[in-house]
C-alpha positions in Angstrom: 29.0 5.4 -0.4 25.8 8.1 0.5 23.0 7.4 -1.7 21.3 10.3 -2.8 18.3 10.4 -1.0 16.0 9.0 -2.9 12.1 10.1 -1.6 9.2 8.8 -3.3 5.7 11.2 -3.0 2.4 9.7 -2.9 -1.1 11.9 -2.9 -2.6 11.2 0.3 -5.4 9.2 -2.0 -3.4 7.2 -2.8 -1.8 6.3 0.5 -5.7 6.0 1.2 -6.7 3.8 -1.5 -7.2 0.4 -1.5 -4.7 -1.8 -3.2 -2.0 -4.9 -2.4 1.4 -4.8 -3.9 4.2 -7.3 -3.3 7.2 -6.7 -1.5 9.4 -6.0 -4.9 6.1 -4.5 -6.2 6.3 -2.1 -3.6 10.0 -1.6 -4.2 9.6 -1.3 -7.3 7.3 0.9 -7.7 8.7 3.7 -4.8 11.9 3.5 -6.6 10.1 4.9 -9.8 7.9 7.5 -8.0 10.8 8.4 -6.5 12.2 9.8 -9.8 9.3 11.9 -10.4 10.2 15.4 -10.4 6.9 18.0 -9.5 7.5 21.4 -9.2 7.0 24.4 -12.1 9.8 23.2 -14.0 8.8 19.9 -14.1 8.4 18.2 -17.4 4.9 17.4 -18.2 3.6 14.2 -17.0 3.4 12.4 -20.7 7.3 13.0 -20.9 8.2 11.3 -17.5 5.4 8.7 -17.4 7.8 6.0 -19.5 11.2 5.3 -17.7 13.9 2.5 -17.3 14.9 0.6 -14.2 18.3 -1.1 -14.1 19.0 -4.4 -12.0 21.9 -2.3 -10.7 19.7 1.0 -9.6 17.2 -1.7 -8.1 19.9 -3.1 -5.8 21.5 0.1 -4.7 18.5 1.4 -3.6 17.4 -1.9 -1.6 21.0 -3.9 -1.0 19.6 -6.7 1.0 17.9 -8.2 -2.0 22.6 -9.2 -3.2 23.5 -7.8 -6.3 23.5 -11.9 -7.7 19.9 -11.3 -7.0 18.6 -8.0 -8.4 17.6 -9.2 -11.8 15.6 -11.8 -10.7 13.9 -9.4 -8.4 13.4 -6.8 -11.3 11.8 -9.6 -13.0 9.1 -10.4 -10.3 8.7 -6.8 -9.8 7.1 -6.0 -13.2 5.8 -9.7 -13.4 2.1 -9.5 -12.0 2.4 -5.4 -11.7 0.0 -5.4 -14.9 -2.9 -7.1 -13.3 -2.5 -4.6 -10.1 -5.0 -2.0 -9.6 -5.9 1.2 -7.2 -8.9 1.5 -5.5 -10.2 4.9 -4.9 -13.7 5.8 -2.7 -14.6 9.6 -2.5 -18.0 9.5 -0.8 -20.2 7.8 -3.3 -17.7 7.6 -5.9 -15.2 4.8 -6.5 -12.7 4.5 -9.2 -10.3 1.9 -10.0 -7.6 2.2 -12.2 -4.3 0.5 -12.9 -0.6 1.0 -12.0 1.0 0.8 -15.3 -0.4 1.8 -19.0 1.2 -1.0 -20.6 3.1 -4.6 -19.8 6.2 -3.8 -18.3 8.9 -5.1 -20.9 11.9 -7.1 -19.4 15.0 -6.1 -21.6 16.1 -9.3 -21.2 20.2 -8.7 -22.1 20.1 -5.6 -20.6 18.8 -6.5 -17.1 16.5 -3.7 -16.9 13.0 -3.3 -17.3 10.9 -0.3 -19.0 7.5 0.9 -18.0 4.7 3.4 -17.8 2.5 4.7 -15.1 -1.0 5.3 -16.1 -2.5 8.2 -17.1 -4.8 7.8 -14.7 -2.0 7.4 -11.6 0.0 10.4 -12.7 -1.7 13.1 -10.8 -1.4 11.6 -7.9 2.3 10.9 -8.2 3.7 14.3 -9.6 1.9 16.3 -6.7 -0.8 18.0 -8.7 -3.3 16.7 -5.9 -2.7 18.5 -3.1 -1.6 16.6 -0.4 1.6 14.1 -0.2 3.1 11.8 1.8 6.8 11.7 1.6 8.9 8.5 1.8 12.6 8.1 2.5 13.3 5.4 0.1 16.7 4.6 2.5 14.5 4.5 5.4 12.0 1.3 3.9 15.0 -0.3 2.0 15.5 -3.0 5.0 11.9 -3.6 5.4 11.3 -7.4 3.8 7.4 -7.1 4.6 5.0 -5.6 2.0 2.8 -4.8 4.8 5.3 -2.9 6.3 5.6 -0.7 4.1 2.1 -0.1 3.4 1.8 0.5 7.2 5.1 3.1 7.4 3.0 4.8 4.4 -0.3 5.1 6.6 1.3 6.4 9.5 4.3 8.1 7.6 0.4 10.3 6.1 0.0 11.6 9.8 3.8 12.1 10.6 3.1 16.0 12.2 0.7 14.0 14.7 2.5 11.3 15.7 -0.7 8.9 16.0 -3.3 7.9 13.8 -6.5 6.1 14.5 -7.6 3.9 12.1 -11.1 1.7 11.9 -9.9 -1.9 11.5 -12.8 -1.7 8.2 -10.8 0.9 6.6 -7.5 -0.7 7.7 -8.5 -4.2 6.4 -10.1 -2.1 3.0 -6.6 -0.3 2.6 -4.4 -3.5 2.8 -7.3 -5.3 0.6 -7.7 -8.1 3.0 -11.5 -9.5 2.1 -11.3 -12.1 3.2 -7.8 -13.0 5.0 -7.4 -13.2 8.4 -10.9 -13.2 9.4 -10.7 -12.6 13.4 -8.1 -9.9 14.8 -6.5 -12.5 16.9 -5.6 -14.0 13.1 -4.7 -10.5 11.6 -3.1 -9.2 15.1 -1.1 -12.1 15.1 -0.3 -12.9 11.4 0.3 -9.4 10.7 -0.1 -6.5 12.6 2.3 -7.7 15.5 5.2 -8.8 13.3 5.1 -5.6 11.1 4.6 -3.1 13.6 8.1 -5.5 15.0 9.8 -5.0 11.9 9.3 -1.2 11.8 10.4 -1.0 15.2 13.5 -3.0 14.0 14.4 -1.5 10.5 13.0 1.6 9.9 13.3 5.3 11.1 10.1 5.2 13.3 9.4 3.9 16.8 6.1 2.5 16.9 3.2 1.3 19.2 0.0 0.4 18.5 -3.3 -0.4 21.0 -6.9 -1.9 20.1 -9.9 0.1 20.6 -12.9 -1.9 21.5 -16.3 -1.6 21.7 -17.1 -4.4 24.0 -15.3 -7.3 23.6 -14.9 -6.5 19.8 -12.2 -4.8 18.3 -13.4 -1.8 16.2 -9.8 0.5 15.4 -6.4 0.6 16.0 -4.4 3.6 17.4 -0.9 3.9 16.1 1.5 6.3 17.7 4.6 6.8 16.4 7.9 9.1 16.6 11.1 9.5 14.3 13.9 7.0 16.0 16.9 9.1 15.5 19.2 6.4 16.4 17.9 4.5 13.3 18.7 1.0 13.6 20.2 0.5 10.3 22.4 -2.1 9.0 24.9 -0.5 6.9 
């Protein structure tokens, strides 16, 4: 069966901002942006803030989770979403705001769950900021790393490139890793290698990644990455 292709938009901003989201978080969350329509003949953003997500719709959009599974995955989507928040620096300015206005309610019988973005998120979902990052919803589905995804985001930001060079402060700052993984063997090791593995393995992008050091230090990473065309799907 062909999906529609589902594509979630985020402002650049946001792609940029700081925050950490859990793998059915992330999910989640793209699956909702994803139904977002922009545009002139868009409906406001007060009328498309509030929508419903079905165990069933969860699922078809991310099979690997099994169908026997999806409502307990819908559940620990919205679970801790609440408490999640957005971290955004513009020079001297820095704003944090949350995900969602209200708790996300279960319907229990219904296995589907209801919620609403934030005012505050809205603009930068519905493309009234400028610039977006687009986001195949099929081509994260398999990825089973929340780090992935946030890492196919930052790249997915400089996809007419091909490469991106990013400080390992502001990559830390982006995935909010304070104070995980305090040496880059840790992080290299713990994350970095097995994610930029995963991409390589499930999604629609070939990647590579080197250290940039000053000394013996390692002060950025430098990502290049192209489209794999013979994407590596499991179907």
């Amino acid at each position: 069966c062909s999906m529609v292709d589902l594509i979630a938009y985020k402002s650049n901003a946001l792609v940029e901002a700081s925050y950490k989201l859990t793998l059915q978080e992330q999910r989640f969350l793209l699956l909702c942006i994803s139904r977002l329509q922009s545009g002139v003949d868009a409906p406001p953003p007060e009328l498309q803030k509030t929508m419903t997500i079905t165990a069933v719709e969860f699922f078809n959009s991310f099979p690997d989770m099994g169908r026997n599974h999806a409502e307990e995955k819908l559940q620990e989507a919205i679970d801790r979403l609440w408490d999640r928040s957005i971290i955004l620096k513009d020079g001297e300015k820095r704003e944090e705001f949350r995900w969602i206005q209200y708790r996300a309610q279960y319907l229990k019988g219904e296995a589907k769950v209801q919620i609403t973005f934030a005012d505050a998120v809205m603009p930068y979902l519905t493309q009234l900021k400028g610039q977006f990052t687009k986001v195949v919803i099929k081509n994260i589905s398999n990825l089973s790393k929340s780090y992935s995804i946030r890492i196919y985001e930052i790249l997915q930001q400089f996809r007419n490139t091909g490469e991106r060079m990013i400080s390992l402060d502001d990559f830390r700052s982006m995935l909010q890793l304070e104070d995980k993984y305090k040496d880059f063997k840790t992080l290299n090791r713990a994350l970095i290698k097995p994610a930029v593995a995963e991409l390589n393995q499930k999604s629609d992008l070939a990647v590579t990644v080197e250290t940039i050091k000053k000394g013996r230090t390692v002060v950025a990473l430098h990502f290049r990455f192209k489209e794999d065309k013979q994407i590596k799907m499991t179907i």
